[in-house]
C-alpha positions in Angstrom: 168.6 157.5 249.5 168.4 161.2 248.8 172.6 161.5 249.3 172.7 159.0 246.3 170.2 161.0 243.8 171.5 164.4 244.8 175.0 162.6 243.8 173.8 160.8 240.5 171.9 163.8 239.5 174.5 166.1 239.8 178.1 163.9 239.5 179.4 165.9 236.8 179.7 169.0 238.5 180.8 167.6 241.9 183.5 165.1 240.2 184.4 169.3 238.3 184.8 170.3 241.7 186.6 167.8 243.5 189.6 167.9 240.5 189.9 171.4 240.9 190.2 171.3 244.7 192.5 168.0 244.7 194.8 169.5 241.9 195.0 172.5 244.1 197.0 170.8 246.4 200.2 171.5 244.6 200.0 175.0 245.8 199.1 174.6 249.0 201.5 174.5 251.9 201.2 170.8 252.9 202.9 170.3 249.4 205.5 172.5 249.2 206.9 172.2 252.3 207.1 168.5 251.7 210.2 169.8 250.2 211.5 172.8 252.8 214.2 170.9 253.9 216.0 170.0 250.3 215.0 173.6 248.9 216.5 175.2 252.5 219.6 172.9 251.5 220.1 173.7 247.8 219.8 177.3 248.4 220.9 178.3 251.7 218.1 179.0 253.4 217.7 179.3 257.2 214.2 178.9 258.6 213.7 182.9 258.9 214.8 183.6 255.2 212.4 181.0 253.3 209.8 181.6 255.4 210.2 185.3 254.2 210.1 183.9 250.7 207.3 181.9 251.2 205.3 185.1 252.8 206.3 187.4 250.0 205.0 185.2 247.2 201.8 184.4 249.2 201.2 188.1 250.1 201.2 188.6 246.0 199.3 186.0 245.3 196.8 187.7 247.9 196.5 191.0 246.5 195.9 189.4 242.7 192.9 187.4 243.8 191.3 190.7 245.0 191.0 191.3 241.3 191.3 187.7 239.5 189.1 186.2 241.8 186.1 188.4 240.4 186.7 186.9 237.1 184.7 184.3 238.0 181.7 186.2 238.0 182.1 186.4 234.0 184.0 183.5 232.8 182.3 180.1 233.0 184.2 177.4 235.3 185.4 175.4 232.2 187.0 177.9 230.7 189.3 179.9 233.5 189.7 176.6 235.2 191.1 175.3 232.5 193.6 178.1 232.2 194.8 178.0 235.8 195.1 174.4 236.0 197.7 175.0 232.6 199.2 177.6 234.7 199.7 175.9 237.9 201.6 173.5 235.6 204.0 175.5 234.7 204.4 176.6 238.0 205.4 173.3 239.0 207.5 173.3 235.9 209.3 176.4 237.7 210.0 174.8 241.0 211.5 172.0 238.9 213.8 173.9 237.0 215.0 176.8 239.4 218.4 176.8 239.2 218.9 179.9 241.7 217.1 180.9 245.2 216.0 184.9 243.8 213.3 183.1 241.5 211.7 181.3 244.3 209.6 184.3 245.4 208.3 184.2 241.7 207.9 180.7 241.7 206.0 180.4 245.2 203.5 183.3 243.7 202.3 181.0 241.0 202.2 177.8 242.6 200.3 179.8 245.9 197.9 182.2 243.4 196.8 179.0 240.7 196.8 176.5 243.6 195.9 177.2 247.1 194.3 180.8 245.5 192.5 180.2 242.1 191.5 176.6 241.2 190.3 176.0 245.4 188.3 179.5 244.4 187.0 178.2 241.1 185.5 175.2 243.1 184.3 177.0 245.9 182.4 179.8 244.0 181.2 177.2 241.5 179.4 175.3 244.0 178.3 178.2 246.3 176.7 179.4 242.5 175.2 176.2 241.0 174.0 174.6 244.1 170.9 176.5 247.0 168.8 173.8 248.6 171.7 171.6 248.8 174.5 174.3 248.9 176.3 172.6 252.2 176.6 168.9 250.7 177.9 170.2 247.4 180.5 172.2 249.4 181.6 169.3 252.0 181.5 166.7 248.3 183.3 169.2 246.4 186.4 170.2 249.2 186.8 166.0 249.2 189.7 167.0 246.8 191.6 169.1 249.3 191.0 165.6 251.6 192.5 163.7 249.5 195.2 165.9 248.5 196.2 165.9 252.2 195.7 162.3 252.9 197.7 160.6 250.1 200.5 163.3 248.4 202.5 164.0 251.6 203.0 160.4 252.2 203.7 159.6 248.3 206.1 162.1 247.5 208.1 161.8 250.9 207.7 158.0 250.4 209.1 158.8 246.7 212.3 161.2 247.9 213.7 158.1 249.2 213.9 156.9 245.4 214.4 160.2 243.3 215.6 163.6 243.2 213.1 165.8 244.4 212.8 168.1 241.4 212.1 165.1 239.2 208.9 165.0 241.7 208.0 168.6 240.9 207.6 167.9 237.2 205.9 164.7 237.7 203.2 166.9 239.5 203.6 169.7 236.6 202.2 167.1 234.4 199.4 165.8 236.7 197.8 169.8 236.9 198.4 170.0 233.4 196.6 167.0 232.4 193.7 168.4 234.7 192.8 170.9 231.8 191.3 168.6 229.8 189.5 166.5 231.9 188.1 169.6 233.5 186.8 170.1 230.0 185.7 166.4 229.7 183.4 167.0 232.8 181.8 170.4 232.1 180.9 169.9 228.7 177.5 171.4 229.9 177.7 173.6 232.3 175.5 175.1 234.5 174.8 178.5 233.7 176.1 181.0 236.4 173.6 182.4 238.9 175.4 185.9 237.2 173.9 185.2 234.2 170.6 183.6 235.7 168.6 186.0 237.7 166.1 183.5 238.8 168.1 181.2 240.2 169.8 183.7 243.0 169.6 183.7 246.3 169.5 186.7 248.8 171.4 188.1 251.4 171.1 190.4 254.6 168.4 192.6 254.4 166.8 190.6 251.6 169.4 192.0 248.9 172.4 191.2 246.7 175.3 193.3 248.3 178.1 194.2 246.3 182.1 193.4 247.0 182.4 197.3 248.3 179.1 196.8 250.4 180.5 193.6 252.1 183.8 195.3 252.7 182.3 198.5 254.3 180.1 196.2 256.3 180.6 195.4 260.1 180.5 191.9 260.2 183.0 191.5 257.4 185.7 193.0 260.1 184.6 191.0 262.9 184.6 188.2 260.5 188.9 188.8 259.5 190.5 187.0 262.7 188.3 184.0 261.9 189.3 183.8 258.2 193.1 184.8 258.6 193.6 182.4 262.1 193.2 178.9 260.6 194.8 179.8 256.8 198.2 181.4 259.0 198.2 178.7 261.7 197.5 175.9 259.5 199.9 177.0 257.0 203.2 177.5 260.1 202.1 174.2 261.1 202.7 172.1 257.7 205.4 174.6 256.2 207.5 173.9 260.1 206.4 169.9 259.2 210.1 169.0 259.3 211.0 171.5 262.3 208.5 170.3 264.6 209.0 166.3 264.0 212.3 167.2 265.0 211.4 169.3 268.4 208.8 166.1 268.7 211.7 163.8 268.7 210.1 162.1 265.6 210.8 161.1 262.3 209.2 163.3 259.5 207.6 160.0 257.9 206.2 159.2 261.1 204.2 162.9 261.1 203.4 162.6 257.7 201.9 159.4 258.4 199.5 161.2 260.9 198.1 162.5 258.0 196.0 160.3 256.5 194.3 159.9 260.4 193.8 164.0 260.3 192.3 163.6 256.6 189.9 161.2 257.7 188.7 163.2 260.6 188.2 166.0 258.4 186.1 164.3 256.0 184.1 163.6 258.3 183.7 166.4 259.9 182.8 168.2 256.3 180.1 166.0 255.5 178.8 166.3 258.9 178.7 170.2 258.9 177.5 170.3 255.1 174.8 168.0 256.1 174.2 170.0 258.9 174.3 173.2 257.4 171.4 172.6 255.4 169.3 171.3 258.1 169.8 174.4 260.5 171.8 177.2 258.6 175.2 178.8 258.8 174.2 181.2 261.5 173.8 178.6 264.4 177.2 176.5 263.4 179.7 178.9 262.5 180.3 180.9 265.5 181.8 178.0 267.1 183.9 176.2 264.5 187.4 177.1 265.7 187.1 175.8 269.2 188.7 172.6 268.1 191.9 175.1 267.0 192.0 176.1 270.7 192.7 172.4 271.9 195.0 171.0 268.7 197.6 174.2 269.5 197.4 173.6 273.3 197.7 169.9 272.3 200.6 170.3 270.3 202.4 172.5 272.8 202.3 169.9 274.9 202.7 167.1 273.5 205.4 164.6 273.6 205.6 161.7 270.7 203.6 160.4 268.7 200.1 159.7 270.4 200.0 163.3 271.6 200.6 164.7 268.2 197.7 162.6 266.6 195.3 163.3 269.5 196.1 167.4 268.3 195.4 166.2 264.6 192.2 165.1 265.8 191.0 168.5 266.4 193.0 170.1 264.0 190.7 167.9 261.3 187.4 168.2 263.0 188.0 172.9 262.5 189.5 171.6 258.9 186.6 169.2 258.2 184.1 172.5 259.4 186.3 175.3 257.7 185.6 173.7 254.5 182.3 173.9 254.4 181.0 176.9 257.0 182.8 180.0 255.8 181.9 179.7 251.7 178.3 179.1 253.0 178.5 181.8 255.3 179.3 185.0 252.3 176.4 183.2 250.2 173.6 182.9 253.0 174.8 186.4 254.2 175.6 188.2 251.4 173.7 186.7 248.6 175.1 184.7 245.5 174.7 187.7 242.8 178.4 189.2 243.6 179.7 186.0 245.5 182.6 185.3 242.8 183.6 189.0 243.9 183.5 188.9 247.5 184.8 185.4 248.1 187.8 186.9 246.2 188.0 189.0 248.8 187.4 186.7 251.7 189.6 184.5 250.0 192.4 187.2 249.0 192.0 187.5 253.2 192.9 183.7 253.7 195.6 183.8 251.2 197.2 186.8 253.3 196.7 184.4 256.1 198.8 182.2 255.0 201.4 184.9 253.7 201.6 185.6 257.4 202.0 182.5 259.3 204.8 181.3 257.8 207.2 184.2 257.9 206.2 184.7 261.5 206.5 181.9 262.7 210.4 181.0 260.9 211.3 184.3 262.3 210.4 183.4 266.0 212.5 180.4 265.8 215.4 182.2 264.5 215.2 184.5 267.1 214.9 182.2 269.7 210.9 181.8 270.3 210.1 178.0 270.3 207.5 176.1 268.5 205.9 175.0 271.2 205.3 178.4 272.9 204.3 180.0 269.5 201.6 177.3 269.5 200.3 178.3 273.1 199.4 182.2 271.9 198.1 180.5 268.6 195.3 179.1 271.5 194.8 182.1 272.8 194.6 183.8 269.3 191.4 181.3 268.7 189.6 182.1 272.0 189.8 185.6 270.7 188.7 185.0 267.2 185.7 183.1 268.3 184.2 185.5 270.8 184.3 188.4 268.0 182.8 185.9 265.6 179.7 184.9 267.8 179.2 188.5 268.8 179.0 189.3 264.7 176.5 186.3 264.1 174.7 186.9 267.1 173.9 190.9 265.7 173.5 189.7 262.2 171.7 186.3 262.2 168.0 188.6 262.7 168.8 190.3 259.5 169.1 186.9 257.4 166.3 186.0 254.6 164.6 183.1 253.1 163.5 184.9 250.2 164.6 183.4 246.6 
């Protein structure tokens, strides 16, 4: 009964959040490497040299939400949402249009900094802002766009290649982000004020304090807090942009992957609401150490794997860290780090994810060129995870004594 007045009571912002997150699927990797193989065919490409594309544009879209994403500490949601849904538009528009491959770093950087960067920011920090008490269901509601983003565009579009030429589909989905603007608008009409502008409506940090982006990044558990941020946005990201690489290694049609997905969506849906509703029961400090286990059995999974009912017991895993990645880490640099300066430093978290996937990629297409499989690349991504989470518990562990409850 509460779920149902916390949603009535507060729809309009959700359904704000939820937009920008599902619209920000046409930046993120599980969208554009729905097309790797036609775009690796028009232009050239071997697996090596458009992952090194794909890296390049990501690593600028990276370093520009160190500085953009602060912006959101000043501009309501309405207004630079608004913008960068216009923008990721014309991004779109780009892909669309390119007629040769030395525009495609360009065109990566603006679908990858107003997608997967900006408008899944915008939503994030919005929510992390507006909402205290019920901070982790407003997260786990709001991130319901990336969920459905996953579950129902891969399928469509690849179900629609069959049909039409591929860059028809990229300025069918320039239309849908643009059309976002004004419904974004629509929703937000009144919007809550931001907790930047609203000094009694913050709440506090370590240490009973707001710290500042320069604070945060001078601080130790920021550092032991990078593998844990970078692992899943890389890893994640070589996974869906080698989609069409590993169906074939799996001996499996790429339609019959893609229609794992919508298994791996619903397993991360649940998973979010369950660690959003649990999150505000017991805190970030006792769930978060622990979130990326489930990454350490979906890579060992997927190493081994052979067909189809392997692969979708590793997307079982895979959605239960996705369902918990959405929701833990935006609580985490609110609850640890206060909400005054969060626009600021979740840029810089997020600038960190974004990096991430900049990495992965690139990486990983330039093992397989040089001859290191898949499947062993996915055995040292395990390993990588074990790693990540014992540095990530040891950080909690030291820091959890100097959390608040002060507002």
């Amino acid at each position: 009964m509460q779920t149902l007045v916390f949603l009535r009571s507060n729809a309009r912002w959700l359904s704000a959040g939820i937009l920008l997150t599902f619209l920000s699927s046409f930046g993120q990797t599980f969208f554009i490497s729905i097309f790797a193989g036609e775009i690796r065919a028009v232009f050239g490409l071997s697996h090596g040299q458009w992952g090194a594309i794909y890296s390049a544009g990501t690593a600028a879209s990276a370093i520009l939400m160190v500085w953009a994403g602060g912006l959101t500490d000043i501009f309501r949601v309405r207004c630079i949402g608004a913008v960068i849904l216009c923008l990721l538009g014309l991004a779109c528009a780009a892909m669309a249009l390119s007629p040769v491959w030395w525009l495609l770093p360009v065109i990566i950087f603006a679908l990858r900094f107003t997608g997967q960067g900006m408008s899944s920011h915008i939503a994030v920090v919005a929510m992390a802002r507006w909402f205290i008490a019920g901070r982790g269901r407003a997260l786990s509601i709001s991130k319901l766009g990336f969920s459905l983003g996953e579950a129902i565009l891969p399928l469509l579009f690849v179900a629609l290649m069959l049909v039409m030429d591929w860059h028809v589909l990229w300025g069918i989905a320039a239309g849908v982000a643009i059309a976002g603007a004004p419904a974004l608008l629509l929703l937000l009409r009144r919007e809550r004020t931001p907790q930047s502008h609203a000094e009694s409506d913050q709440s506090l940090g370590m240490q009973a304090r707001h710290w500042t982006r320069n604070q945060t990044f001078r601080h130790w558990l920021f550092w032991l807090m990078i593998p844990a941020l970078l692992g899943p946005s890389a890893f994640n990201t070589a996974f869906f942009f080698h989609q069409v690489h590993i169906a074939d290694i799996k001996a499996i049609s790429h339609v019959e992957l893609v229609a794992m997905f919508p298994f791996y969506t619903a397993v991360s849906i649940a998973a979010m609401m369950l660690s959003g509703w649990a999150l505000d029961k017991v805190g970030t400090a006792r769930l978060i150490p622990w979130m990326q286990l489930p990454m350490v059995a979906a890579f060992a999974i997927f190493a081994l794997a052979q067909g189809p009912g392997g692969m979708l017991v590793g997307f079982l895993f895979l959605g239960l860290n996705t369902g918990f990645n959405n929701t833990l880490p935006s609580a985490f640099w609110a609850e640890f780090y206060g909400t005054r300066h969060i626009g600021s430093i979740k840029a810089m978290a997020a600038a960190v994810m974004v990096l991430g996937s900049a990495i992965g990629p690139g990486v990983s297409g330039l093992a397989i060129d040089i001859g290191i499989g898949i499947e062993v690349q996915f055995l040292w991504i395990a390993l990588y995870f074990v790693l990540a989470t014992a540095l990530m518990a040891i950080g909690i562990r030291k820091a959890a004594p100097l959390l608040t409850r002060t507002l």
